[in-house]
C-alpha positions, 0 to 999 in steps of 0.5 A: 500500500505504501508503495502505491501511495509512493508511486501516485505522489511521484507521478503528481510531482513529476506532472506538476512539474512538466506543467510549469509554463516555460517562457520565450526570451527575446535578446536584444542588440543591447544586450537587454534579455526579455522573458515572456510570450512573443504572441505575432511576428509581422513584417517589421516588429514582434508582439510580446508579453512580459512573464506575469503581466498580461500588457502587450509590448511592440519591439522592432525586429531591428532592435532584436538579436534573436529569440529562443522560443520555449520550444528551443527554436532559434530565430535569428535578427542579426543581419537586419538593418532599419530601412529608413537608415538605410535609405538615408545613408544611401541619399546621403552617399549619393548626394555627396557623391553628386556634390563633387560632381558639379559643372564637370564635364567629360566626353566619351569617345564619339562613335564613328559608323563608315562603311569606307572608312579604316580605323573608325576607333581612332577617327572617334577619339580624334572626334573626341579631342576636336570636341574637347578642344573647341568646348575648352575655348567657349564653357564655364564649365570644368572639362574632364582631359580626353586621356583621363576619361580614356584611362577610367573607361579602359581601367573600368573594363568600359570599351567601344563594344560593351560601353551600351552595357552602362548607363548614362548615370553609372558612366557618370559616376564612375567619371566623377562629373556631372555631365556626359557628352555622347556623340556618332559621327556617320560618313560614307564616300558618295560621289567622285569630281573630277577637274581638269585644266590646260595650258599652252605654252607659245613660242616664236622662232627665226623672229619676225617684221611688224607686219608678222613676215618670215615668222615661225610660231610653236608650242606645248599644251599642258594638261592636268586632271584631278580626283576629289572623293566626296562624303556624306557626313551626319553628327549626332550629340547628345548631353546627359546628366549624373541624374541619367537625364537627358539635357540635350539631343541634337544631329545635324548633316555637315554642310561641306563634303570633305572627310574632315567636314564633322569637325564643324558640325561638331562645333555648330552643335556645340555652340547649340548646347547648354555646355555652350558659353560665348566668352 
C-alpha cells in the first residue's frame, strides 16, 4: 500500500512539474534579455508579453538579436538593418557623391559608323579631342582631359563594344562629373569630281617684221586632271546628366563634303548646347 501511495505522489510531482509554463526570451542588440510570450511576428516588429503581466509590448525586429522560443527554436535578427537608415545613408552617399560632381564635364569617345572608312576607333577619339578642344575655348564649365576619361573607361573594363552595357548615370559616376557628352559621327564616300585644266605654252622662232613676215610660231599644251572623293557626313550629340537625364539631343548633316567636314558640325552643335558659353 505504501508503495502505491509512493508511486501516485511521484507521478503528481513529476506532472506538476512538466506543467510549469516555460517562457520565450527575446535578446536584444543591447544586450537587454526579455522573458515572456512573443504572441505575432509581422513584417517589421514582434508582439510580446512580459512573464506575469498580461500588457502587450511592440519591439522592432531591428532592435532584436534573436529569440529562443520555449520550444528551443532559434530565430535569428542579426543581419537586419532599419530601412529608413538605410535609405538615408544611401541619399546621403549619393548626394555627396553628386556634390563633387558639379559643372564637370567629360566626353566619351564619339562613335564613328563608315562603311569606307579604316580605323573608325581612332577617327572617334580624334572626334573626341576636336570636341574637347573647341568646348575648352567657349564653357564655364570644368572639362574632364580626353586621356583621363580614356584611362577610367579602359581601367573600368568600359570599351567601344560593351560601353551600351552602362548607363548614362553609372558612366557618370564612375567619371566623377556631372555631365556626359555622347556623340556618332556617320560618313560614307558618295560621289567622285573630277577637274581638269590646260595650258599652252607659245613660242616664236627665226623672229619676225611688224607686219608678222618670215615668222615661225610653236608650242606645248599642258594638261592636268584631278580626283576629289566626296562624303556624306551626319553628327549626332547628345548631353546627359549624373541624374541619367537627358539635357540635350541634337544631329545635324555637315554642310561641306570633305572627310574632315564633322569637325564643324561638331562645333555648330556645340555652340547649340547648354555646355555652350560665348566668352
Amino acid at each position: 500500500m505504501k508503495n502505491i501511495l509512493f508511486i501516485i505522489a511521484a507521478l503528481f510531482c513529476w506532472g506538476t512539474v512538466n506543467a510549469q509554463e516555460t517562457y520565450d526570451s527575446v535578446y536584444m542588440k543591447n544586450g537587454d534579455i526579455n522573458v515572456g510570450k512573443v504572441t505575432a511576428i509581422n513584417d517589421s516588429a514582434i508582439s510580446f508579453t512580459y512573464k506575469g503581466e498580461t500588457l502587450g509590448y511592440n519591439f522592432k525586429k531591428t532592435d532584436i538579436g534573436k529569440i529562443v522560443f520555449a520550444s528551443g527554436r532559434v530565430q535569428s535578427f542579426e543581419g537586419l538593418k532599419p530601412i529608413a537608415n538605410t535609405i538615408a545613408t544611401t541619399n546621403t552617399k549619393t548626394s555627396e557623391a553628386n556634390a563633387d560632381h558639379r559643372n564637370k564635364v567629360a566626353i566619351l569617345p564619339f562613335g564613328f559608323l563608315s562603311l569606307n572608312q579604316q580605323n573608325s576607333i581612332e577617327w572617334g577619339y580624334k572626334a573626341q579631342e576636336e570636341c574637347y578642344t573647341y568646348l575648352s575655348k567657349s564653357t564655364t564649365f570644368s572639362l574632364q582631359d580626353p586621356s583621363n576619361t580614356n584611362a577610367l573607361l579602359g581601367t573600368a573594363g568600359i570599351s567601344f563594344e560593351n560601353i551600351r552595357n552602362f548607363t548614362n548615370q553609372q558612366l557618370c559616376n564612375l567619371l566623377g562629373v556631372e555631365y556626359i557628352i555622347r556623340g556618332t559621327v556617320t560618313t560614307n564616300a558618295v560621289s567622285l569630281t573630277s577637274s581638269g585644266s590646260a595650258t599652252y605654252d607659245e613660242k616664236t622662232k627665226n623672229g619676225s617684221d611688224k607686219k608678222g613676215n618670215n615668222s615661225k610660231t610653236s608650242g606645248n599644251v599642258y594638261s592636268s586632271t584631278s580626283t576629289q572623293q566626296n562624303y556624306k557626313t551626319s553628327v549626332l550629340m547628345e548631353i546627359y546628366k549624373d541624374t541619367g537625364d537627358k539635357i540635350f539631343g541634337r544631329d545635324r548633316d555637315s554642310f561641306w563634303s570633305t572627310l574632315d567636314a564633322y569637325k564643324s558640325t561638331i562645333q555648330y552643335l556645340l555652340k547649340k548646347s547648354p555646355l555652350y558659353s560665348d566668352k
